[in-house]
N, C-alpha and C positions, 0 to 999 in steps of 0.2 A: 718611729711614730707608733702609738699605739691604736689598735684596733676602734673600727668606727661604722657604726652603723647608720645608715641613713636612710628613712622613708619618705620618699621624693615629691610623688605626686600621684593621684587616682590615676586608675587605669586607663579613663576615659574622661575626654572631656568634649562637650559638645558646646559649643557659644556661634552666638549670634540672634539675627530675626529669626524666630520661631523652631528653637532649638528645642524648646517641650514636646510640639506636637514630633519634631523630627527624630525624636530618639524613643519614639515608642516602641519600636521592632527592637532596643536594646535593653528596653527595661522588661519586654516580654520576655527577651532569654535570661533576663537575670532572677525576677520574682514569678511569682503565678499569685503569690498570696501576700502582700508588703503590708504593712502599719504603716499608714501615712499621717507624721505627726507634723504638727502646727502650734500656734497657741494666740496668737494675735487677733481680736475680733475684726480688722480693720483689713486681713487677707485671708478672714475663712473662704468668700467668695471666690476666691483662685485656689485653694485647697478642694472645694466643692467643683470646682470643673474640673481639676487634675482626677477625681476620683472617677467622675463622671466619662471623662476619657478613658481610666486603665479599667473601669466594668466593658469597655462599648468595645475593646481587645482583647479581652478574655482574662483580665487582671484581676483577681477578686479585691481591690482593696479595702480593709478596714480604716476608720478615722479614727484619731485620739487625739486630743488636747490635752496640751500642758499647762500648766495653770500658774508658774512659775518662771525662772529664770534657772538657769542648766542646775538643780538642786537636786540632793539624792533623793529626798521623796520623790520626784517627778518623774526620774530614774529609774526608783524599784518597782512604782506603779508603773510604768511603760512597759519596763523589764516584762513583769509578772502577764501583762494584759499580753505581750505579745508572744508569751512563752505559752500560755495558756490558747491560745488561739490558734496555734502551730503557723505563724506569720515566719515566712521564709526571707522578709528582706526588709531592712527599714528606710520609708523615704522620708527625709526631713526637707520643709520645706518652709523657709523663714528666714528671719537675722539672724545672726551669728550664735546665740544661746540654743537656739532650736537646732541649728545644725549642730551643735557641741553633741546636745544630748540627743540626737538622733545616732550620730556616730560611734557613743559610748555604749547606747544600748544593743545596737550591733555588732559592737567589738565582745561585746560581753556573752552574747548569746551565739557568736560566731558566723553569722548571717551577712549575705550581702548588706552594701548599705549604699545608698543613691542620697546625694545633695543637691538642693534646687533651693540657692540663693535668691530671695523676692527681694534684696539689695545690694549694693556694692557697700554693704557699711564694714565689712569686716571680711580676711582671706578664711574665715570657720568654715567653709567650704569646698575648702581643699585641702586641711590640715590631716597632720594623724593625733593632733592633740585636742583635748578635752577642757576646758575650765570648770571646776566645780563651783558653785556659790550656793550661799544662804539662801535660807526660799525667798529672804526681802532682799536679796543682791548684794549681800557682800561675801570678795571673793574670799574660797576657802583653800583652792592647791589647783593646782594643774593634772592633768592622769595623759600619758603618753599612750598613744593606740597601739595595736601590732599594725595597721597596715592604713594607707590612704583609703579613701572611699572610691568605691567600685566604680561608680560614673556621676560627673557633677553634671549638671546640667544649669549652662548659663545663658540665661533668654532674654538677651536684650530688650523687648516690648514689656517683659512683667517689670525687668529691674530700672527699666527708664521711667515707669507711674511709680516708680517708690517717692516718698517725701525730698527734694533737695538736700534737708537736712541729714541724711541717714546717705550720702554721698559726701560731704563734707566731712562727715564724722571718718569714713572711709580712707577718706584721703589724708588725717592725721595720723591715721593709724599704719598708713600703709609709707608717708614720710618718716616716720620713725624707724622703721627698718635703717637706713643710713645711718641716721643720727644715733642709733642704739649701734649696731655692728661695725661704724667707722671708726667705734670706741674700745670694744671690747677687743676685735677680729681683724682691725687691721695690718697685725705685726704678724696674724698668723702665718704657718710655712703648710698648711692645709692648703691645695690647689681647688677642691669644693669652697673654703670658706670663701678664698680670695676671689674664685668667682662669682657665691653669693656678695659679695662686699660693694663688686662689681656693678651688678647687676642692681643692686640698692641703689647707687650712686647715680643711676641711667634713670632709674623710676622717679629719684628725687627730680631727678630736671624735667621730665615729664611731666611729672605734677604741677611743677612749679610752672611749665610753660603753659599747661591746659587746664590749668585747673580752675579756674575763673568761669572761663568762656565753660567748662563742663556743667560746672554748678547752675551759669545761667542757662544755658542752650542743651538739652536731652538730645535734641535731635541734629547735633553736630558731630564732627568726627572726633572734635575734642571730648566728648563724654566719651564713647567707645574705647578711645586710647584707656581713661582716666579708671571709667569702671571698670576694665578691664587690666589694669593696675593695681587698682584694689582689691576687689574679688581675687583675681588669679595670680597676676606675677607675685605681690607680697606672700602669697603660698609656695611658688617656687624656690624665691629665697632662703625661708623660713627649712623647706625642706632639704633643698642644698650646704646649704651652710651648717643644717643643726640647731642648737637650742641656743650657741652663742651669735648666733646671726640673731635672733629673736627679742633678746631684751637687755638693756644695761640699765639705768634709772627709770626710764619714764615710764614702764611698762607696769614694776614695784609699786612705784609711786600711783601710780593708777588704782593698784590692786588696794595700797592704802585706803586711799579717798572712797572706795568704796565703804569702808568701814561706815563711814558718816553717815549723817540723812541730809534730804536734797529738800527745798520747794517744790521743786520739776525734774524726773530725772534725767541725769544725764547721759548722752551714749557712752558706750566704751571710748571710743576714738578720738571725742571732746574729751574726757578725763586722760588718754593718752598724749594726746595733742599737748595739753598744760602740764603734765608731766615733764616736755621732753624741755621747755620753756624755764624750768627747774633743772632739769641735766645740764642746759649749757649755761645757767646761771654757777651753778657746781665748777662745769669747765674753766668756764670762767676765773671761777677764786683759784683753781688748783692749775691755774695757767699762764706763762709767762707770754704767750701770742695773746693776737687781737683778732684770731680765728672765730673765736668761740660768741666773743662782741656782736662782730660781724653776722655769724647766722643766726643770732639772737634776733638782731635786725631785721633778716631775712626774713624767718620765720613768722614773727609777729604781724608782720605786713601780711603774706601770706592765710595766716589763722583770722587775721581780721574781715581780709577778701571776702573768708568765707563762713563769717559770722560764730568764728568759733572762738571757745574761751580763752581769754589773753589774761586771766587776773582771777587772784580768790574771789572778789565779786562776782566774776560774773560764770563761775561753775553754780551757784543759786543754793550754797549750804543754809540750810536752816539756818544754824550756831555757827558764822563764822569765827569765832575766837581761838584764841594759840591754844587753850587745852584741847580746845576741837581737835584743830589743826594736830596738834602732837598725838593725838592718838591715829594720826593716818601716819604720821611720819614714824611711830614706832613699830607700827606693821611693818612696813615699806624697809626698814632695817634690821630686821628679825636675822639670824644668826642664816639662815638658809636662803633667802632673801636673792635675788639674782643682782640688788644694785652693790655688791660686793665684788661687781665683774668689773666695776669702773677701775681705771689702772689709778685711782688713787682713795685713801679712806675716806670713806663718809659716815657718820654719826646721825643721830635723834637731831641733836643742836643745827646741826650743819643744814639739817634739811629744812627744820623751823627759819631759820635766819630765808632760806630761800624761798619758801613761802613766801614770806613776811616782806620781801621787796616784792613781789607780785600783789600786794595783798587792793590796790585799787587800779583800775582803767591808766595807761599813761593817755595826759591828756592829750598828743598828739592823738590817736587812735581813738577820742569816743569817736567826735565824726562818723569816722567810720561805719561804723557797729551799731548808728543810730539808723 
């Protein structure tokens, strides 16, 4: 077997009720002088008491906003502001783009680096990887960290007033784990992978059993399981397993779609979520079982529960038409491309045709989603 390296998980992780205020004595041994970046007008108010607690501890922090989504402008401006400032630690504190690029400017300048997730929408909070994107959101490569973040800090009272919607999105991205690495990773003879594959498989029924009740009830145990699935276990996998636990279609396909433009846009999670809707449509054609049917099934029910996108309708593209379409779909197969993991070939055409049965609501499921 050849040599492999794996960056598992932060050194620290702190979750639960009032895990902010509880890990002050650990961010006081980690910073004295941190850049606390953000960028969301709708949680500078929780940015604005985090700082206001690490001055009242002897924390000097400075504030920065990003104005963007994890893009190198935003990056080199950060870079520069916090290199200039002699800032000894970066805490990012946001969705999944803000922690990206909190973690990157840290990795770069060599500094501690602190995560404090204000949602369960995405595991960017415990990753060692980075997504680059355009300043208007479409993705451009991924960048591998040297190391996990120093301490995440996950605080169930901030992540329970996050939106519904940005839990939801969460929970497609954190089911995809399975359905991506039951594909690629299952045949592996890696005892990491097979226990990340594993450990997918546990979270998918987790989801599947609490994920309803999380969406509606914050204040139930089923949300704790759920955001705590999202947020953190989909990081452990991710980091167990490697980069083939991480993506086989729907992940590409995601990065596609960004390409596009939206009416409204959409999270990550909703574009992964419909992604993965496209993977087992794939399975499907390249499948002599009725496996692939079947979680089709599964799933749609699922993505509907939770008002997530089942159909090119209803991701909300400006231009839904096939040339649209085909320029997500030629991204999404680019020569480097990760849906090249799938154990069978897929093409531009191949992906268009899968689209294109997605392309309105089954009418079983408007109900639903009304």
């Amino acid at each position: 077997m050849s040599l492999s390296i794996h960056t598992i998980s932060p050194t620290k992780i702190v979750k639960g009720e009032k895990a902010w205020i509880n890990s002050h004595e650990m961010i006081y041994k980690l910073c004295k002088k941190p850049l606390l970046i953000g960028r969301s007008n709708s949680t500078k108010n929780i940015r604005n008491s985090f700082k206001n607690d690490l001055i009242s501890i002897g924390v000097q922090a400075i504030s920065y906003e990003l104005n963007h989504d994890c893009c190198e402008l935003d990056i080199q401006n950060a870079y520069h502001f916090a290199n200039n400032n002699n800032c000894d630690a970066i805490i990012a504190a946001g969705g999944g783009k803000v922690l990206d690029t909190g973690k990157l400017i840290a990795d770069l300048l060599n500094i501690n680096c602190i995560t404090v997730p204000l949602s369960a929408s995405t595991c960017a909070g415990w990753t060692a990887l980075t997504n680059i994107y355009t300043p208007d959101g479409k993705f451009i490569k991924d960048v591998t960290l040297k190391k996990c973040p120093n301490l995440l800090i996950f605080d169930y009272s901030i992540v329970r007033a996050a939106p519904p919607r940005t839990l939801a999105s969460g929970m497609a991205d954190a089911v995809a784990k399975w359905y991506e690495s039951s594909l690629t990773s299952s045949a592996s003879q890696d005892a990491f992978v097979q226990q990340a594959v594993q450990m997918a498989r546990v979270l998918r029924d987790q989801l599947f059993l609490n994920g309803y009740k999380a969406f509606k009830d914050p204040l139930s145990n089923s949300w704790e399981i759920v955001a705590e699935g999202c947020a953190l276990t989909a990081g452990i996998i991710g980091g167990l397993g490697g980069s083939r636990c991480r993506t086989a279609a729907a992940h590409p396909i995601h990065n596609g779609l960004t390409q596009l433009s939206y009416k409204s846009k959409p999270l990550h999670g909703e574009l992964v979520g419909f992604g993965l809707l496209i993977q087992l449509h794939l399975e499907e054609k390249n499948s002599n079982s009725q496996l692939p049917k079947q979680a089709k099934s599964q799933l749609i029910e699922f993505l509907s529960e939770l008002n997530l996108p089942i159909s090119v309708e209803s991701i909300c593209l400006k231009n839904p038409t096939s040339n649209e379409l085909d320029k997500a779909c030629k991204f999404a197969c680019k020569n480097e491309s990760d849906i090249h993991q799938l154990p069978f070939p897929v093409n531009e055409k191949d992906l268009l045709e899968a689209f294109q049965s997605y392309q309105s609501l089954p009418e079983t499921y408007n109900m639903i989603l009304k």
